[in-house]
DOTORRO-655779 format. One line per 3 residues: number of its first residue (from 1); their letters; for each residue x, y, z of C-alpha. Coordinates in Angstrom, 2 decimals. Example, Ala and Ser with C-alpha at 12.3 -4.5 7.8 and 13.67 -1.06 7.14 Angstrom:
BEGIN
1) as) 12.30 -4.50 7.80  13.67 -1.06 7.14
! end
This chain:
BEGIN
1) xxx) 10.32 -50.23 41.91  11.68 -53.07 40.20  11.28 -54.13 36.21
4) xxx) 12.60 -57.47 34.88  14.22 -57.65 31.52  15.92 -60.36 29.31
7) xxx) 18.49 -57.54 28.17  19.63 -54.07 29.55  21.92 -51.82 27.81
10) xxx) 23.94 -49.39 30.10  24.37 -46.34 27.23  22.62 -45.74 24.16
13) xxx) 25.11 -44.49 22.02  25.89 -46.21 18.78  26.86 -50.07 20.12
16) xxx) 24.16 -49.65 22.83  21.12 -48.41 20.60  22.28 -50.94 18.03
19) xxx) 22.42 -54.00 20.86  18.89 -52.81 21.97  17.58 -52.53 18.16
22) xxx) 18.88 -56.45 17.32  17.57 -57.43 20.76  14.20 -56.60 19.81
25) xxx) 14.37 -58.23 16.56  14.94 -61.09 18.07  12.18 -60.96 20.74
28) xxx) 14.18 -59.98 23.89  12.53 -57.62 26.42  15.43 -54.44 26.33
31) xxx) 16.11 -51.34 28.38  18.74 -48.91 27.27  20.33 -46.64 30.70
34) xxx) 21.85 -43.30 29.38  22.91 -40.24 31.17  22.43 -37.89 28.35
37) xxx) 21.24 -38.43 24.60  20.67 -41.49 22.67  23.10 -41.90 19.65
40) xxx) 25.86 -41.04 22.27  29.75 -39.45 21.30  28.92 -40.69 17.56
43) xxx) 25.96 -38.37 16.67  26.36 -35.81 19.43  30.12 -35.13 20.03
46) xxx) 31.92 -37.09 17.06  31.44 -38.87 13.52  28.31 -37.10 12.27
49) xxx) 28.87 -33.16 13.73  32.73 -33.55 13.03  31.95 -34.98 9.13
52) xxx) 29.52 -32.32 8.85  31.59 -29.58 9.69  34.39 -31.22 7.02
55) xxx) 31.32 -30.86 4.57  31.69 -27.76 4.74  34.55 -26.97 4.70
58) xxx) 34.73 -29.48 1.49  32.47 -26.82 -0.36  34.13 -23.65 1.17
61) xxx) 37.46 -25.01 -0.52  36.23 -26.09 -3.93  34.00 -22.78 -4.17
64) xxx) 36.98 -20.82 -3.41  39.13 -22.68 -6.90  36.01 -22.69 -8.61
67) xxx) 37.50 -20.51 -11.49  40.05 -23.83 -11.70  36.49 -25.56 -13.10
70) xxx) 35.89 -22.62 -15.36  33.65 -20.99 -12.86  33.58 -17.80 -11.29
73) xxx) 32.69 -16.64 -7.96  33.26 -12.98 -6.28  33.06 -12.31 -2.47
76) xxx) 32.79 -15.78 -1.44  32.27 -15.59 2.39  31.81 -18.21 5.28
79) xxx) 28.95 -18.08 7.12  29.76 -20.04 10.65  26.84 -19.38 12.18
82) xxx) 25.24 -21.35 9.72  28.34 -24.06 9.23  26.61 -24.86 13.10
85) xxx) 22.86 -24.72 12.14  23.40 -26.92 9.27  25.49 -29.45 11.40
88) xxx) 22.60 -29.25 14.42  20.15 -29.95 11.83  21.55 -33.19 10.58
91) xxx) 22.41 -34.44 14.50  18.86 -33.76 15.41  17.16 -34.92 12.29
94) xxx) 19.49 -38.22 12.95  18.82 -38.09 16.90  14.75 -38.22 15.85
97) xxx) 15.21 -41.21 14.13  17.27 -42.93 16.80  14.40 -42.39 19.14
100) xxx) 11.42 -43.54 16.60  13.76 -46.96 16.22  13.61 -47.20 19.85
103) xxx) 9.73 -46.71 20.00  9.28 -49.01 17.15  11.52 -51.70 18.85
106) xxx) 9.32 -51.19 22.07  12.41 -50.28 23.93  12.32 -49.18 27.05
109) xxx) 14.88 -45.75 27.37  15.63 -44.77 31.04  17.48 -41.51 31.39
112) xxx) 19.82 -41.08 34.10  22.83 -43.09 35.71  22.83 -46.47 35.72
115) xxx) 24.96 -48.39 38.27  26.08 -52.15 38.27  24.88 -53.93 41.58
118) xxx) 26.20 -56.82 43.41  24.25 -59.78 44.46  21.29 -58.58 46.80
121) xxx) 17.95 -58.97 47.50  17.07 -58.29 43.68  18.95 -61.15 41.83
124) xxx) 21.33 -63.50 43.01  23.90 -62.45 40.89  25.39 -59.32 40.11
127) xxx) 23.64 -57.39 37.02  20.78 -55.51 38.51  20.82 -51.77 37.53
130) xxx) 20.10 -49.14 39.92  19.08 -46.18 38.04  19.41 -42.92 38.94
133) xxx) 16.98 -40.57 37.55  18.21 -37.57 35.58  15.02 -36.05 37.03
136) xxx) 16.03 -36.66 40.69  12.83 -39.04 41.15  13.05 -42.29 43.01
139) xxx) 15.81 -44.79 41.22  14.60 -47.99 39.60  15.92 -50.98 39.95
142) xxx) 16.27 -52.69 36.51  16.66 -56.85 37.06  18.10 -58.21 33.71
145) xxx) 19.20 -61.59 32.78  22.13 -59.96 30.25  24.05 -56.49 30.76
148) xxx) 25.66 -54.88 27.64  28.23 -52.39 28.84  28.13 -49.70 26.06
151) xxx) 29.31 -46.81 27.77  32.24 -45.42 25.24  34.51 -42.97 25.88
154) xxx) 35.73 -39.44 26.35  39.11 -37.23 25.02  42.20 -37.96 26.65
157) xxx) 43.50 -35.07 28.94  47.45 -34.22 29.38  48.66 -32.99 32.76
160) xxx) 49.18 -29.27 32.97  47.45 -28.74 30.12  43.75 -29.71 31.12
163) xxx) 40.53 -28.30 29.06  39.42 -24.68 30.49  36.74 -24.40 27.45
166) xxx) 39.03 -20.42 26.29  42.44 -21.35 25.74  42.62 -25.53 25.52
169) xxx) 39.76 -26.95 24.22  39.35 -30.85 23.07  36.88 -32.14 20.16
172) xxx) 33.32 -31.75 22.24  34.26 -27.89 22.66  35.28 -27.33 19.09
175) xxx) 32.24 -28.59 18.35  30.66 -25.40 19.96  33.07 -22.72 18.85
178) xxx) 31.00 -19.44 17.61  33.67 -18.33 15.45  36.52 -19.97 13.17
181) xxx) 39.80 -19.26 15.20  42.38 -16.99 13.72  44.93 -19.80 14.63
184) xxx) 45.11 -22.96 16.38  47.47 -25.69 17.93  46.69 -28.82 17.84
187) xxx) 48.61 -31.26 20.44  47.65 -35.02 18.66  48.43 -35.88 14.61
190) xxx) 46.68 -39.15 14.82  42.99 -39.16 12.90  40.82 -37.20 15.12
193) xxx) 43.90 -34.02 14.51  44.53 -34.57 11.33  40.72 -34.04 10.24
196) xxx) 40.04 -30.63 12.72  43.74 -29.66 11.06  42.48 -30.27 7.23
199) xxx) 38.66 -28.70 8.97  40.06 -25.67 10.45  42.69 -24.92 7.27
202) xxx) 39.97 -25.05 4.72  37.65 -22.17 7.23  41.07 -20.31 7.28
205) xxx) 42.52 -20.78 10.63  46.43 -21.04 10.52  47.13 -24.57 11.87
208) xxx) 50.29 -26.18 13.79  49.75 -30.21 14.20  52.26 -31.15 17.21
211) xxx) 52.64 -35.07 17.62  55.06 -36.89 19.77  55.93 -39.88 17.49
214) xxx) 58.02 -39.60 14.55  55.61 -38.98 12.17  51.70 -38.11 11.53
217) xxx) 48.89 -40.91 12.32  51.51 -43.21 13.22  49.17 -46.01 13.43
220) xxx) 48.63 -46.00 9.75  51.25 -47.32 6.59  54.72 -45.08 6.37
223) xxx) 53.47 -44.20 3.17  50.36 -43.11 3.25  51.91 -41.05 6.55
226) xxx) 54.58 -39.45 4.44  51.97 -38.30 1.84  49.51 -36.32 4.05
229) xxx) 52.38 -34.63 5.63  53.24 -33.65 2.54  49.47 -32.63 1.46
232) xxx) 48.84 -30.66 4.50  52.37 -29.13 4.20  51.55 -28.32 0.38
235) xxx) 48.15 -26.16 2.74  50.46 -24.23 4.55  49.58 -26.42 7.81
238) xxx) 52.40 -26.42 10.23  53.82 -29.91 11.34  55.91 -30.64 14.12
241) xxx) 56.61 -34.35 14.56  59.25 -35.67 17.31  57.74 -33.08 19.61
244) xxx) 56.75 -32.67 22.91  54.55 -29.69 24.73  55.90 -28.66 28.19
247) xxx) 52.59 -27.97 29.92  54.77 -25.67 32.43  55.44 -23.05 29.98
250) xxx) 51.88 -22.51 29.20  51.03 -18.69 29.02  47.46 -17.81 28.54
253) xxx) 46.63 -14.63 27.42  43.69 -12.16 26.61  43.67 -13.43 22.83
256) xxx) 46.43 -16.24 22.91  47.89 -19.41 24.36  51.79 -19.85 24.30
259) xxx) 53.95 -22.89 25.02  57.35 -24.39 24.84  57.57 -27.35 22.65
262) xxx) 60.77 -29.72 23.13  62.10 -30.86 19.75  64.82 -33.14 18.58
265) xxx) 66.33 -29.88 16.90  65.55 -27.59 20.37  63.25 -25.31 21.63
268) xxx) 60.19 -23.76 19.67  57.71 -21.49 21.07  54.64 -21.64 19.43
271) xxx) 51.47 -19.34 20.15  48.04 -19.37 19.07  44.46 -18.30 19.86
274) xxx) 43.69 -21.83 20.93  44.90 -25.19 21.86  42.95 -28.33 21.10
277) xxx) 44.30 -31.27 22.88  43.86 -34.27 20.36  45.47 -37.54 21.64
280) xxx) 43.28 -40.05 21.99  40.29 -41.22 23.72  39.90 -42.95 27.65
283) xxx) 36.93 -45.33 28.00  34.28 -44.58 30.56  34.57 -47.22 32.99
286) xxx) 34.60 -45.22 35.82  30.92 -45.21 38.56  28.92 -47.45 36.24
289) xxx) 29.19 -50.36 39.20  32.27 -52.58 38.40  33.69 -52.62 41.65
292) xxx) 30.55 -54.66 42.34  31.73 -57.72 39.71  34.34 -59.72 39.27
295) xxx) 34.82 -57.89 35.63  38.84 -57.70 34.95  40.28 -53.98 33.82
298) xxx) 43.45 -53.73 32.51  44.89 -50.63 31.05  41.62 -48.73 31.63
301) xxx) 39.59 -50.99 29.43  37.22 -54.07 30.34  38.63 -56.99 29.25
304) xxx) 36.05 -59.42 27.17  36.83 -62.68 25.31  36.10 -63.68 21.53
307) xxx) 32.08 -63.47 22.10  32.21 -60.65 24.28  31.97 -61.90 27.93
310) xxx) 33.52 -60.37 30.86  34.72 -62.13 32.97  30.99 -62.47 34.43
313) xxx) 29.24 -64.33 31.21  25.98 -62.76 31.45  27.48 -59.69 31.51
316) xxx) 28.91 -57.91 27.76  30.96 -55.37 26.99  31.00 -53.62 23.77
319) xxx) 32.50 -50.71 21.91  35.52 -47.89 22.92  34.98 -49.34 27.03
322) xxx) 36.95 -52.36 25.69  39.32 -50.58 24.39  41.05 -51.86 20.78
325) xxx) 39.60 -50.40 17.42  37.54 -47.47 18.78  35.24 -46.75 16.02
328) xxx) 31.32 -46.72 15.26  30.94 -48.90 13.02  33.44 -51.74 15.16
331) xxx) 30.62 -51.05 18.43  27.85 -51.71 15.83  29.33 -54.90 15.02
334) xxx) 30.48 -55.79 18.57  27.15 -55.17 19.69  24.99 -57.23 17.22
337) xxx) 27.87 -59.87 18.26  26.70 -59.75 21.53  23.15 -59.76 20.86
340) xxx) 23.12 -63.13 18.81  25.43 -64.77 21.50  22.58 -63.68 24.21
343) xxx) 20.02 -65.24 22.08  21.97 -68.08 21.18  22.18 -67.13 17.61
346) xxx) 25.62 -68.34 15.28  27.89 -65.91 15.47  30.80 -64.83 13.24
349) xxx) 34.02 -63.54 15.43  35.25 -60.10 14.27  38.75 -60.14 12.62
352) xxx) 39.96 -56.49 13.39  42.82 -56.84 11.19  39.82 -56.89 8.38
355) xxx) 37.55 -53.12 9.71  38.14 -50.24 7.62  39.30 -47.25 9.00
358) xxx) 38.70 -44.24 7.89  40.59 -39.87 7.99  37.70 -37.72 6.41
361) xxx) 40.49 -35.09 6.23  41.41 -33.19 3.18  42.89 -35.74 1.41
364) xxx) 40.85 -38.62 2.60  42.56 -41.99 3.78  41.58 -44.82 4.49
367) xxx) 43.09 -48.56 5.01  42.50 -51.89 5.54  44.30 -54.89 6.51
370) xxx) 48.72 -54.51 7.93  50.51 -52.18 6.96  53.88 -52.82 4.40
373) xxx) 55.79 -52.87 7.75  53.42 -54.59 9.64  53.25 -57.92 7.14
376) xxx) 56.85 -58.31 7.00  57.15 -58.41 11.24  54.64 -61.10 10.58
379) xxx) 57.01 -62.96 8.90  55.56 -62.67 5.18  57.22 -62.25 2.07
382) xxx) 55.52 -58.57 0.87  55.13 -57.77 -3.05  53.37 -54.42 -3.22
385) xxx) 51.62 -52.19 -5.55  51.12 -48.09 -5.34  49.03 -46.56 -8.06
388) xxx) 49.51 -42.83 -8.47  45.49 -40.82 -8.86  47.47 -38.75 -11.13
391) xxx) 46.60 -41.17 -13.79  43.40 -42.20 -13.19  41.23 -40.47 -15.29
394) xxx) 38.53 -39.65 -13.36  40.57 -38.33 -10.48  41.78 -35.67 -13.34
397) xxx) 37.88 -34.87 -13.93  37.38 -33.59 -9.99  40.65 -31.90 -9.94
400) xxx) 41.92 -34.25 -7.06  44.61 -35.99 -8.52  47.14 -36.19 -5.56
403) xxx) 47.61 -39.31 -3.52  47.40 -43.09 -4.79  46.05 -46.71 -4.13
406) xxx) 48.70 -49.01 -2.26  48.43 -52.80 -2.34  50.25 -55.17 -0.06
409) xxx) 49.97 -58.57 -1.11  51.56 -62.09 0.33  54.41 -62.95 -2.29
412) xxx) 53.54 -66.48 -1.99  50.07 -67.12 -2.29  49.17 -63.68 -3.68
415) xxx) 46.89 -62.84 -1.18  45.73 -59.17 -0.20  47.40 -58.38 3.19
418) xxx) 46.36 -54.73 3.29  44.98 -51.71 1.19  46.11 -48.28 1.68
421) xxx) 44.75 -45.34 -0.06  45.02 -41.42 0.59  43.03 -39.28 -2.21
424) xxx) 39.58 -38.40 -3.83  37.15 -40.62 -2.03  39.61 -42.74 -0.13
427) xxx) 36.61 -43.15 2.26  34.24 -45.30 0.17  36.87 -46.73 -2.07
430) xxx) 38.18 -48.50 0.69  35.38 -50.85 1.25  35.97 -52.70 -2.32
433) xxx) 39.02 -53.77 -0.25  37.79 -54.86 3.06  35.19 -56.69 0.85
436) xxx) 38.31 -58.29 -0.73  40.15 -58.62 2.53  36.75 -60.56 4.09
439) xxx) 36.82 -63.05 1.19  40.47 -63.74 1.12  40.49 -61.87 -2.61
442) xxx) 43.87 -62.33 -4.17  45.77 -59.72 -5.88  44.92 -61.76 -9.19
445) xxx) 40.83 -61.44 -8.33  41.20 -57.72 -7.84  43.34 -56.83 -10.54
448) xxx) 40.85 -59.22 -13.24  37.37 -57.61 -11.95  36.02 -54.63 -14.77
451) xxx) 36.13 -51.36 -13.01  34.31 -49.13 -14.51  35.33 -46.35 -16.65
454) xxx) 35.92 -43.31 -15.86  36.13 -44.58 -12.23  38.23 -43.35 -8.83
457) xxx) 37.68 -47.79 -8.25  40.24 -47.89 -11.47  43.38 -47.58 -9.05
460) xxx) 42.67 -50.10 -7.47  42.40 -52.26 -10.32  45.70 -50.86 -11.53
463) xxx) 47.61 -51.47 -7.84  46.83 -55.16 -7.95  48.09 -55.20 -11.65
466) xxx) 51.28 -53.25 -11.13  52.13 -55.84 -8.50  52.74 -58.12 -11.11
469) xxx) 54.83 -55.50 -13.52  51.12 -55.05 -15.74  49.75 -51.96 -14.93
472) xxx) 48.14 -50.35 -17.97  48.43 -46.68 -17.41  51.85 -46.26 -15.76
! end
């Protein structure tokens, strides 16, 4: 059986639901292939079950120093069992909604494997999806005049120390754990460790962070690094940076994993109950039908130009499969890109250098633009700006006064070359900058507009005025 469409969407998790969403607002006939759930690693295995787990832990911790606010609690106890319900709740009332979009859109959803075919007896060039049923019925054959490849990615695996689901477990089987582990290593100190680290501290595990670079999320400003070390030091979170795990002195036991762990001062042995392998994510390229294009792969990602071609023009690629910034809201973007190029629609080019990213760890950071080091290997003269929380006001008021707002800022034309903040709300803060960053805001614009008072926004106020020696409050 064979169904023509203007538009098919191999995975429908967050750029492939949004592609098929926009497609349908702008009258093209869309299918969606996926293999499992709609809303993909993002609702199911990532953003929304991690963040809601973090919740959590968020109230566990401030209920626990509640006598710091003048109020008092007695036999405060986690409940895990319902840390999960809760969590499951949100995912499914979210997942519902995903699939009433979809029936609103008139979007057709096939579930089960779709496969990229060659040219054949269906279309003359390669695109035509051969799906295979999850329900082991006869496979369709879906005749497009556009592919979207949306088909993310999964967690990174080392060598010798692959996932049995007891000992080493990655994200999607933390996700599932019945119990808060006594203790726990984590191999990986980028984003994705650093929140389970801040997670699993606040439900009480005892937590060693092992990362191979020098320092924690590596990717992020020296600064900002060098203060959540410190933080999740301050938490009695073990951090071992300049470190490597020798997967051939793993020991499993009964109740505990041990391994050797090369150092730049020696040998350490650390032991825990479990080991969650945290270092990164590899796209799923693999059986979705490439072999049958001319679509380029380098480095385990499909390559794409500015609009989002591969190498093939009517076919897209979208999202962590391409590799670069792998976050939700960059595939949501990518694939609304893609959409409007289909339909012949202006589009706007993404600058990456101008997405937020975002740790929903205990603190929060966040960050926007190049780091202090990055803008001077660009060649630019840096003037820069770090406002303490301590004397903000309001950050005194929630009783999260650690961390601060940095500004880096061109020293010639006073332009805003990067935000970095690590604190109280780092996570919405941070889009007052990217707004800033998007309309070339100058460290003048920023440091003139009326925050409000009390506000957590006032540091960022203050950053762009202590650039220029006139902070008011330090």
């Amino acid at each position: 059986m064979t169904v023509e469409y203007d538009l098919v969407i191999l995975g429908g998790g967050t750029g492939g639901y949004v592609a098929a969403i926009r497609a349908a607002q702008l009258g093209l006939k869309t299918a969606v292939v996926e293999k499992e759930k709609l809303g993909g690693t993002c609702l199911h295995k990532g953003c929304i079950p991690t963040k809601a787990l973090l919740r959590s832990a968020e109230v566990f911790r401030t209920v626990k120093e509640a006598d710091k606010f003048g109020v008092m609690t007695e036999n405060t106890a986690l409940q895990f069992k319902q840390v999960q319900e809760r969590k499951e709740q949100i995912v499914n009332t979210l997942y519902n909604g995903i699939q009433s979009l979809m029936k609103k859109g008139k979007i057709d959803v096939y579930y089960g494997t779709g496969r990229i075919m060659g040219p054949s007896i269906f279309s003359p060039q390669s695109g035509t999806i051969s799906v295979e049923a999850a329900d082991g019925s006869e496979n369709r054959m879906l005749v497009p005049k556009h592919v979207i490849i949306s088909t993310g990615s999964r967690p990174k695996s080392i060598p010798g120390l692959e996932v049995d689901g007891k000992w080493i477990i990655s994200s999607n089987e933390a996700l599932l754990l019945e119990r808060v582990p006594a203790s726990v290593i984590i191999v990986g100190g980028g984003v994705i460790g650093i929140e389970w680290a801040s997670m699993l501290a606040d439900f009480g595990s005892h937590v060693t962070i092992i990362e191979y670079a020098d320092r924690l999320i590596p990717t992020e400003d020296e600064d900002i690094s060098a203060e959540m070390a410190r933080l999740l030091t301050k938490r009695g979170i073990d951090i071992i940076t300049g470190a490597e795990v020798q997967p051939n002195t793993v020991e499993k036991q009964p109740d505990l994993i041990r391994v050797e762990v090369e150092t730049k001062r020696g040998t350490q042995i650390i032991e825990a109950e479990k080991m969650l392998i945290s270092v990164g994510r590899s796209a799923n390229i693999e059986n979705i039908g490439l072999e049958n294009t001319e679509i380029i792969v380098e480095n385990g990602c499909i390559q794409v130009n500015n609009v989002l071609q591969t190498n093939e023009s009517h076919i897209y690629a979208v999202g962590d499969v391409i590799g670069g910034l792998q976050l939700a809201h960059v595939a949501s973007h990518e694939a609304m890109m893609a959409v409007e190029h289909i339909a012949g629609e202006e589009t706007l080019t993404i600058d990456y250098t101008a997405v937020a990213k975002c740790i929903y760890s205990n603190p929060e950071a966040a960050s926007v633009g190049l780091t202090e080091k990055e803008a001077k290997e660009r060649g630019f003269e840096v003037k820069t700006g770090k406002f303490p929380f301590q004397a903000v006001g309001k950050a005194l008021v929630f009783g999260e006064q650690a961390g601060f707002v940095k500004i880096v800022a061109d020293q010639k034309t006073d332009d805003v070359l990067g935000v970095h903040i690590i604190g109280p709300n780092a996570t919405e803060l941070i889009s007052e900058a990217a707004l800033a960053q998007m309309v070339d805001a100058s460290v003048w614009e920023i440091g003139k507009m009326i925050h409000p008072h009390p506000s957590l926004s006032e540091a960022m106020g203050e950053a762009a005025l202590l650039i220029e020696g006139k902070a008011i409050h330090l």
